[in-house]
C-alpha positions in Angstrom: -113.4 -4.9 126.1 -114.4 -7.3 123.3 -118.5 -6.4 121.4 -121.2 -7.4 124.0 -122.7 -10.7 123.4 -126.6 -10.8 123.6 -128.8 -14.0 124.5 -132.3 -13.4 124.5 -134.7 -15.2 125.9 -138.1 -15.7 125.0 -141.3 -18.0 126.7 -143.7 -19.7 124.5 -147.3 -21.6 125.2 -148.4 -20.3 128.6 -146.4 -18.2 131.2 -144.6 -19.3 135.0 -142.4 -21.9 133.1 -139.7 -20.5 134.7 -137.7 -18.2 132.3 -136.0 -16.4 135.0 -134.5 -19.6 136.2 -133.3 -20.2 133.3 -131.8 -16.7 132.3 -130.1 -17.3 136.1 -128.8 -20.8 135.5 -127.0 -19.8 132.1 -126.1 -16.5 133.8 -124.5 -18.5 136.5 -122.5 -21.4 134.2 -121.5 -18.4 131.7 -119.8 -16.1 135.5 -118.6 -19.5 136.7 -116.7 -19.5 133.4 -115.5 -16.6 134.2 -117.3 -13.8 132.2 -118.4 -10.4 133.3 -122.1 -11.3 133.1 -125.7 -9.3 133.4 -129.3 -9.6 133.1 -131.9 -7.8 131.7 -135.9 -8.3 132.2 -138.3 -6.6 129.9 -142.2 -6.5 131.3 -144.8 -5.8 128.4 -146.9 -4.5 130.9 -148.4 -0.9 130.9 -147.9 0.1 134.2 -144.4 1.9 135.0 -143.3 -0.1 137.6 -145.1 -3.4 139.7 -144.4 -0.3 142.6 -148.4 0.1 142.9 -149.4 -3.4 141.9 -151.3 -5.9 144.0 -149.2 -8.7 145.4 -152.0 -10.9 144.6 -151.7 -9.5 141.4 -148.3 -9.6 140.6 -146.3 -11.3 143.8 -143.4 -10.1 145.2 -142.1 -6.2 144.4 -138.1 -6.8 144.7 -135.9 -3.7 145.5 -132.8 -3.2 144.5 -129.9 -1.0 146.1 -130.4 1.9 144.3 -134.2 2.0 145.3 -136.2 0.9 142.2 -139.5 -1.1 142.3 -138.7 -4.2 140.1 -139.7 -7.4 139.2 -139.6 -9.9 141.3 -137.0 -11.8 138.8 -134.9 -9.2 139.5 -134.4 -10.8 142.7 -133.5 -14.4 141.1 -130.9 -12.9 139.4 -129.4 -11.0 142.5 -129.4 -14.5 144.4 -128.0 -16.6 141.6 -125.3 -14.0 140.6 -124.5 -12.7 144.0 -124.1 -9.3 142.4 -126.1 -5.8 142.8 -128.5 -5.0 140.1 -129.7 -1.9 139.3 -133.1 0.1 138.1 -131.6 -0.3 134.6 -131.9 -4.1 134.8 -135.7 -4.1 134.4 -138.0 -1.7 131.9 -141.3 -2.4 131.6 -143.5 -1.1 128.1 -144.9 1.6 130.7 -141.2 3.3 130.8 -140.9 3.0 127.2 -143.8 4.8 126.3 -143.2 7.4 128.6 -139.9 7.9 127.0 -141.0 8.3 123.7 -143.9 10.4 124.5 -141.8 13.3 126.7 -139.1 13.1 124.0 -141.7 13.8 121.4 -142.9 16.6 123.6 -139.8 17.9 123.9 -139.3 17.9 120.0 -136.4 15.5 120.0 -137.7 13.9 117.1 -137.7 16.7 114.8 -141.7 16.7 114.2 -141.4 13.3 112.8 -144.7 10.8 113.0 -144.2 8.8 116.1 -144.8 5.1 115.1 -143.7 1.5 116.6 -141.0 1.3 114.3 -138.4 2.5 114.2 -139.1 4.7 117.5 -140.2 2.9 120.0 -138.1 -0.3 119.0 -134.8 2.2 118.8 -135.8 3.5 122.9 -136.1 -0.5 123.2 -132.9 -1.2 121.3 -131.0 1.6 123.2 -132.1 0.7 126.8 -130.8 -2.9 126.3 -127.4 -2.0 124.7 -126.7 0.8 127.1 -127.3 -1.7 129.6 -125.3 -4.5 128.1 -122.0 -2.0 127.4 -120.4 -2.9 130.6 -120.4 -6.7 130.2 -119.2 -9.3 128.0 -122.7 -11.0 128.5 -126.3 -9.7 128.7 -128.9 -11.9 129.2 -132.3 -10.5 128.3 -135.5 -11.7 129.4 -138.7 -10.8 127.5 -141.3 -12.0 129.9 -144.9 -12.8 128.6 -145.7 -15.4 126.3 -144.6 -15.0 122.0 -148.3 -14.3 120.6 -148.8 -11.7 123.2 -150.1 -8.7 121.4 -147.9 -6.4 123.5 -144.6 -8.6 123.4 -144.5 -7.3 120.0 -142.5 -4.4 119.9 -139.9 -5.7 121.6 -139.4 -9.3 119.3 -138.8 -6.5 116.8 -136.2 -5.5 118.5 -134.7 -8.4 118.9 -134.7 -9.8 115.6 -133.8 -6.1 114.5 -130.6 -6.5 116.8 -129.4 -9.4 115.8 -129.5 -7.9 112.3 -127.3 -5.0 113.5 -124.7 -7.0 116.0 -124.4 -9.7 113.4 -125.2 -13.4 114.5 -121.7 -14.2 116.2 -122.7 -11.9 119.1 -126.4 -12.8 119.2 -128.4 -16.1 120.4 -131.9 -17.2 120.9 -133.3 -18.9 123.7 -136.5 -20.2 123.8 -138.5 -21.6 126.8 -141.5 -23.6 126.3 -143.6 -26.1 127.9 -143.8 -29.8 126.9 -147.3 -30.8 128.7 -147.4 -34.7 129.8 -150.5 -36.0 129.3 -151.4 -38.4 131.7 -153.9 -40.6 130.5 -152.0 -41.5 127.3 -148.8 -41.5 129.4 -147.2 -39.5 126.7 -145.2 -36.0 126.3 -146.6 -33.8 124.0 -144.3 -31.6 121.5 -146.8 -30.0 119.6 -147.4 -27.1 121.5 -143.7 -26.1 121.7 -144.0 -26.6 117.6 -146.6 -24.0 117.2 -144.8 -21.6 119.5 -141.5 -22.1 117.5 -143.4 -21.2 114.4 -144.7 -18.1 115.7 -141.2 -16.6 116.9 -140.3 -17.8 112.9 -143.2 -16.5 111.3 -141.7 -13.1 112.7 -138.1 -13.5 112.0 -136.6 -15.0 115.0 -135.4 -19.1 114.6 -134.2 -19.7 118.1 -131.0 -21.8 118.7 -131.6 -23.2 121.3 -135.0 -24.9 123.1 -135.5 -25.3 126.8 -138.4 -27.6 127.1 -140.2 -27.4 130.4 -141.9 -30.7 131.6 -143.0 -32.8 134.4 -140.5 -35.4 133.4 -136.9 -35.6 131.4 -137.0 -35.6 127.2 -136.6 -38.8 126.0 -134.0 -38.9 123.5 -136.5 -39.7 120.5 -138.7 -36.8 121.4 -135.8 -34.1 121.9 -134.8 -35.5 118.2 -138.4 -34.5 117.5 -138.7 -31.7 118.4 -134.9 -30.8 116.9 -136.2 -31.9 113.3 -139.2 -29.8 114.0 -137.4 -26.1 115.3 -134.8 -27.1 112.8 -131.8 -26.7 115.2 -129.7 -29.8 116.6 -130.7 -32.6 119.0 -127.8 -31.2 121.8 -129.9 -27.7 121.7 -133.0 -28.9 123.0 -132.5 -29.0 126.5 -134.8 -30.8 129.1 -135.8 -28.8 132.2 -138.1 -31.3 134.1 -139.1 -29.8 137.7 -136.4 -29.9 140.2 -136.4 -30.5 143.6 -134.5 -26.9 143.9 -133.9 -23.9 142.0 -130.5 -24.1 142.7 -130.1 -27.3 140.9 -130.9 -26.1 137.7 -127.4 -25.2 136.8 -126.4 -28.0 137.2 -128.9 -30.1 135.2 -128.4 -27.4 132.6 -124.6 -28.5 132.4 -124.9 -32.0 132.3 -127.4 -31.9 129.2 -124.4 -29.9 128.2 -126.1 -26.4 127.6 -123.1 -24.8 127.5 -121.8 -26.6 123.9 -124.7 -24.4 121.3 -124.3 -21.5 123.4 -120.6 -22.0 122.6 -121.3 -22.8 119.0 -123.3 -20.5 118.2 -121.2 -17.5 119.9 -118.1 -19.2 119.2 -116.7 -18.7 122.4 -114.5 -21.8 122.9 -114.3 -24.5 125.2 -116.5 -23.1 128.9 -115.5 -25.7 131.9 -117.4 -23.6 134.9 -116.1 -24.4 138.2 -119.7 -25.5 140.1 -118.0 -26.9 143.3 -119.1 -24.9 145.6 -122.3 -24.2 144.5 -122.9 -28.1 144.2 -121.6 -28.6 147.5 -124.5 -25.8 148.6 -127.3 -27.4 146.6 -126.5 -30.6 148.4 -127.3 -29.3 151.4 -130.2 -28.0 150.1 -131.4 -31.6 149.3 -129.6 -33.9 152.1 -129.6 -31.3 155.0 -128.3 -33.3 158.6 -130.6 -30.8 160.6 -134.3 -29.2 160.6 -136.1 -26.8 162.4 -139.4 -25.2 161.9 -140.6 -21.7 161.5 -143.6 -20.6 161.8 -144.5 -17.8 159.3 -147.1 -15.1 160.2 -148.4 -13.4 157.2 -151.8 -12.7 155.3 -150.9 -13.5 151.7 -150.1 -17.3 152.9 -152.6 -18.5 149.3 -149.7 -16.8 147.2 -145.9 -17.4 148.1 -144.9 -15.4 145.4 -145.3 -12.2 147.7 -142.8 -13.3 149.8 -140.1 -15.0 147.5 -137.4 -13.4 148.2 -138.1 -14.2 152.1 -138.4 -17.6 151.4 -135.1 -17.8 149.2 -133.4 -16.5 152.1 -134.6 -19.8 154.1 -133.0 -21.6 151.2 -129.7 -19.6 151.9 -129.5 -19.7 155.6 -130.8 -23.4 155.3 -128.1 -24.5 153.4 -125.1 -22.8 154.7 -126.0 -24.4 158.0 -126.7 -27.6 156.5 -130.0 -27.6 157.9 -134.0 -27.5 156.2 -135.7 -24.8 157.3 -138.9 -26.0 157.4 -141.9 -22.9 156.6 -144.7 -23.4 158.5 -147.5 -20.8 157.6 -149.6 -19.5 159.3 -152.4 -17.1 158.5 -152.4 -14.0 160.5 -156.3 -13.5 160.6 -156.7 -17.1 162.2 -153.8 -17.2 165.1 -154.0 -20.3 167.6 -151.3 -20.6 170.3 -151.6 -24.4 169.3 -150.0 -23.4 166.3 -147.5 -20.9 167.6 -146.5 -23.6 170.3 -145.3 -26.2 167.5 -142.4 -23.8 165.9 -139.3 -23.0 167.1 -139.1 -19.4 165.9 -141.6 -16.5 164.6 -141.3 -14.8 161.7 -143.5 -11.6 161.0 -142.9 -10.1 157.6 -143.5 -6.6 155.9 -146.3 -5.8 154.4 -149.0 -3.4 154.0 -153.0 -2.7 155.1 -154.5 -3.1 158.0 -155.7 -6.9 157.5 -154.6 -9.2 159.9 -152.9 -6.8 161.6 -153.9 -7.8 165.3 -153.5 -11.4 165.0 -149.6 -10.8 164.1 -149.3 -8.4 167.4 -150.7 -11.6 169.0 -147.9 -14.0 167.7 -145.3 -11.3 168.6 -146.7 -11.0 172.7 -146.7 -15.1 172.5 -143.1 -15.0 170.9 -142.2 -12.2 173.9 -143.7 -14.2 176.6 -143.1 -17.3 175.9 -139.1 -17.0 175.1 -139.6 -17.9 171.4 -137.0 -16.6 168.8 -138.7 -13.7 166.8 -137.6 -11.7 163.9 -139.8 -8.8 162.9 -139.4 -7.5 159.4 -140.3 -3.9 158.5 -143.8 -4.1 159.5 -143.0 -6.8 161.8 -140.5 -4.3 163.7 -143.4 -1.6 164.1 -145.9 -4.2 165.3 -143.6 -5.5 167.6 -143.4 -2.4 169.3 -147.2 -1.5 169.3 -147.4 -4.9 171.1 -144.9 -3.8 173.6 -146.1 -0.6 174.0 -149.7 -2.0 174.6 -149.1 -4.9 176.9 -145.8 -3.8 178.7 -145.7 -0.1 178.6 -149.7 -0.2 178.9 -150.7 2.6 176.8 -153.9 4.0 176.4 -155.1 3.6 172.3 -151.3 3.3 171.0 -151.3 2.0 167.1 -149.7 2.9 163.7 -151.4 6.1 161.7 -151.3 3.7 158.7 -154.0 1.8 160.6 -155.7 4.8 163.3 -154.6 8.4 162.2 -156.1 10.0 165.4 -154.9 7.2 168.0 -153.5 8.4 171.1 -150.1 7.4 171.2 -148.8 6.9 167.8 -145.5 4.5 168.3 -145.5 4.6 164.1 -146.3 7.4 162.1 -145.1 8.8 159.1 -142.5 10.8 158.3 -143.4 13.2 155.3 -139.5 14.8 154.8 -136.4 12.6 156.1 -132.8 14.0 155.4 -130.1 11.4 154.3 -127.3 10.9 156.2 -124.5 12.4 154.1 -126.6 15.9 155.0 -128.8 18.4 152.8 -130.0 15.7 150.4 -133.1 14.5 150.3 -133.2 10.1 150.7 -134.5 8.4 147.8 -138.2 8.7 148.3 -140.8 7.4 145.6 -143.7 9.7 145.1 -147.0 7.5 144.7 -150.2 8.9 143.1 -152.1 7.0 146.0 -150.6 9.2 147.7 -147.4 9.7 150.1 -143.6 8.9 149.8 -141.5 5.3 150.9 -138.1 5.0 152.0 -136.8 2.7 148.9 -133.2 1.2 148.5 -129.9 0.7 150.5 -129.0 3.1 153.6 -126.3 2.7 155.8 -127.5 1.3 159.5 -125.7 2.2 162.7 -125.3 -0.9 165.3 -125.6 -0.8 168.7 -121.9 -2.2 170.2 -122.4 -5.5 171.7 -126.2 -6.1 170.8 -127.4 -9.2 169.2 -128.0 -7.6 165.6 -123.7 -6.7 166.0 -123.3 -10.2 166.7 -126.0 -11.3 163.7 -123.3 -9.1 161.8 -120.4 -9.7 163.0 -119.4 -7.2 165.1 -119.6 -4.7 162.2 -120.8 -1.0 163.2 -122.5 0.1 159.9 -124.1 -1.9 157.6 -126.1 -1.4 154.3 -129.9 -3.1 154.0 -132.6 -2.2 151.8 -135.8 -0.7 152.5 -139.3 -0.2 151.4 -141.5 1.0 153.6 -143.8 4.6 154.5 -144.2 4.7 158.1 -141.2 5.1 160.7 -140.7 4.6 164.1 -141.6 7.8 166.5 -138.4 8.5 168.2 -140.6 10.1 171.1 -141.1 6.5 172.6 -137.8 5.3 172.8 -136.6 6.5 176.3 -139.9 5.0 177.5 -139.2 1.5 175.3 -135.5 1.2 176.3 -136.4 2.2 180.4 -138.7 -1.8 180.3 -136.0 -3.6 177.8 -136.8 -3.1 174.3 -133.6 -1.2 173.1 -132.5 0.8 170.1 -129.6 -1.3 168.3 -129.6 -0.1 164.4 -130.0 3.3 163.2 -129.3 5.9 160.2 -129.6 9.4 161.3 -132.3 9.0 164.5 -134.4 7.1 162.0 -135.1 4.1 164.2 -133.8 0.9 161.7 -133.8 -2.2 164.5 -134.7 -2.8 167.8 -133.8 -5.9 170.6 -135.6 -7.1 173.4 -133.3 -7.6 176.7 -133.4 -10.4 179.0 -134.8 -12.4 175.7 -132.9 -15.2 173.9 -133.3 -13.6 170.7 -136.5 -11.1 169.4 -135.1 -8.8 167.2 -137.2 -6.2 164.8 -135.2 -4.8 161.9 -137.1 -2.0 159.8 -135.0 -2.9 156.4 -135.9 -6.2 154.7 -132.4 -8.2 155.0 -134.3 -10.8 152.7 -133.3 -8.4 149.9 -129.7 -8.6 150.3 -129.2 -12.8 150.9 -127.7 -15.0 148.2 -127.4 -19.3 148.1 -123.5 -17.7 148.2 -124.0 -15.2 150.5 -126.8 -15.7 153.1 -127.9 -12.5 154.9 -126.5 -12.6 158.5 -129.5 -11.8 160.4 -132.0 -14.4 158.8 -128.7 -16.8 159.7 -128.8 -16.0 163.3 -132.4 -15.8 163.6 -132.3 -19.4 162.2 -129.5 -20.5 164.5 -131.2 -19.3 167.2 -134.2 -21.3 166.6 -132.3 -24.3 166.6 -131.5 -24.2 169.9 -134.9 -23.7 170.9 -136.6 -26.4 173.1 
């Protein structure tokens, strides 16, 4: 395999301009070409992993297969690549600390003083190449803002490595805002100056500028702003808001991103073949069908914590050429006036006991009213205290996350679980607030001839992702499948999905299927669940 080539990109002036998109849409243009591509987020924060973080704080905590607590781009990566990423593709300053510090305490370094450089650029050097050695591309996102005290280290590292790899196999991206100011009617460039001049002040002259505004560059002000970052007019490339994510390769292409990152790589002429995915994104924009969902949740102010959920909307959305319209609604102030305008239910994971009884309440109206449900992790367990309450009738039946010492516990938690190959332990992440999840990808057994084999396609075993710490108690189920709520998914008498009978479709699945879906490759049972709320009347 030909020497790695590294594009790193960087964010100047403020944060949430949308760096991740833009590591994606490159990503995507540069596999559409048809390289072997990868991406890499670095998060200056402190803390290990976002595992423990608010999502108020921090928004979504995306999983990946092999069961690490990630960033939330991680997840925007996934959906634009369709590929699997793994704990290796996000390390936050937390890791790297912790790395130097137990290889200091285990004498590695020979009694040396343990400074910034060269050790803990070298762990940051060495984590990105070892993850960049299996592709011809890695595409490196340092989030934060350049100026950030603790985005230091790691622009070291960066301008150290292009030093090392020599500048044929590295290039500089750099992502910064171009406010409009209204009442002059005018688009301001000097902000992105300053920012420019910081990254050069340290040693790094990006190559190319993505310019993030409310409106498209005018040619005299991307000339402007070239004569000002010393690089060429065709490398600043406008990124105004678009109607859709998923459009932003294709704007990035037809301001003809792809010519300086060919230039300054030397890779050749790149003609990426973006027919299907502009045949998707259409149908994103110009859909021939609608249908609404209402969305039961408590973090409804923030819809960062359920991104990936959303995305999956997108997904389903537009491979059934249909806008699937999100209707929230929060689950501490449940109406039936509200539930009675949607033709499906949607109650997500999540965790706490806030708001917990106004989702049970959407779930009974879903259940007696015939509306298409889908339960999600949490929304699986709650469905089955609501069926367990008001159709089983159960005296004080809850979840110990939310009543330890209720009566009939229908979830509880399950300190050791055994994975299905036998002996092993499952990937369990121990949490100083105290006990273990089920994180990552496990297999899931289908019931023949339910409605999640048909969601599937008749397959019998499928692989979804998990995060979650209480399970389903196993000691219900005769009594649940005797009044119609039956077992149909899962992995080694863990119970992973369950169906309602004589219902059109309410389905509860204890994995988050969100985790898996692509624009490419929709997840099958957020499909169906949309599909079936079509046909709702």
């Amino acid at each position: 395999m030909a020497e790695t080539k590294y594009i790193f990109v960087t964010g100047g002036v403020l944060s949430s301009l949308g760096k991740g998109i833009s590591c994606s849409s490159i990503g995507t243009l540069l596999q559409h070409s048809g390289f072997n591509v990868s991406i890499l987020k670095i998060d200056p924060y402190i803390n290990v992993d976002p595992g423990t973080m608010s999502p108020l704080e921090h928004g979504e905590v995306f999983v990946t297969a092999d069961g690490a607590e990630t960033d939330l781009d991680i997840g925007h990566y996934e959906r634009f690549l369709n590929m699997n990423l793994s704990r290796n593709n996000n390390f936050t300053t937390g890791q790297i600390y912790l790395s130097v510090i137990e290889k200091e305490r285990k004498g590695d370094y020979l009694g040396k003083t343990i400074q910034i450089v060269p050790h803990v650029t070298n762990e940051i050097k060495q984590r990105i190449m070892n993850v960049g050695q299996d592709s011809e591309f890695l595409i490196v996102e340092l989030g934060g803002t350049v100026g950030d005290i603790e985005g230091m280290p790691y622009l070291e590292a960066m301008r150290q490595l292009k030093h090392e790899l020599g500048a044929n196999n590295v290039l500089s991206i750099h992502v910064t805002l171009v406010p409009y100011i209204r009442v002059a009617d005018e688009l301001k460039t000097k902000p992105t100056q300053h920012s420019v001049q910081e990254l050069r002040r340290i040693g790094i002259t990006p190559q190319i500028i993505i310019a993030r505004s409310e409106l498209p560059l005018s040619k005299d002000t991307k000339e402007k702003i070239a004569l000002a970052c010393d690089i060429n007019s065709n490398s600043v490339i406008s990124a105004e808001d678009a109607s859709t994510i998923y459009k932003c390769p294709i704007n990035f292409i037809n301001q003809g991103i792809l010519e300086p990152i060919s230039n300054g790589l030397h890779l050749g002429n790149l003609q990426p073949d973006m027919s299907d995915w502009d045949m998707l994104v259409k149908k994103i924009l110009s859909p021939t069908k609608n249908v609404q969902i209402g969305f039961v949740g408590k973090y409804i102010s923030l819809k960062e914590s359920y991104k990936s959920l959303l995305e999956a909307f997108v997904h389903a959305g537009a491979n059934l050429d249909t806008k699937v319209e999100v209707i929230f609604i929060d689950s501490e102030h449940i109406e039936d006036s509200k539930l009675a305008n949607v033709q499906g239910i949607l109650v997500p994971g999540g965790f706490g006991e806030r708001g917990i009884e106004g989702k049970i309440a959407a779930i009974r109206y879903a259940r007696e009213n015939n509306l298409p449900f889908l339960g999600i992790c949490l929304g699986m367990q709650l469905a089955m205290i609501e069926f367990a309450r008001n159709v089983l009738e159960l005296d004080d039946c809850n979840s110990t996350e939310f009543n330890k010492h209720c009566k009939n516990p229908i979830i509880y938690m399950i300190e050791d679980f055994i994975d299905i190959e036998g002996n092993k332990q499952v990937r369990t992440h121990t949490s100083p607030l105290g006990g273990t999840m089920r994180l990552g990808e496990y297999e899931c057994h289908i019931k023949v001839g339910s409605r999640l084999a048909k969601a599937y396609n008749d397959e019998k075993v499928i692989k979804e992702r998990h995060r979650h710490r209480y399970e389903a108690n196993p000691k219900y189920r005769e009594a649940f499948e005797k009044k119609g709520l039956v077992v149909s998914g899962e992995c080694n008498g863990l119970i992973e999905a369950v169906e309602l009978n004589f219902h059109p479709f309410f389905v509860g699945v204890q994995f988050h299927p969100e985790f898996t879906s692509r624009l490419q490759n929709p997840n099958r049972v957020i499909v169906e669940f949309v599909k079936q709320a079509q046909g709702y009347k």
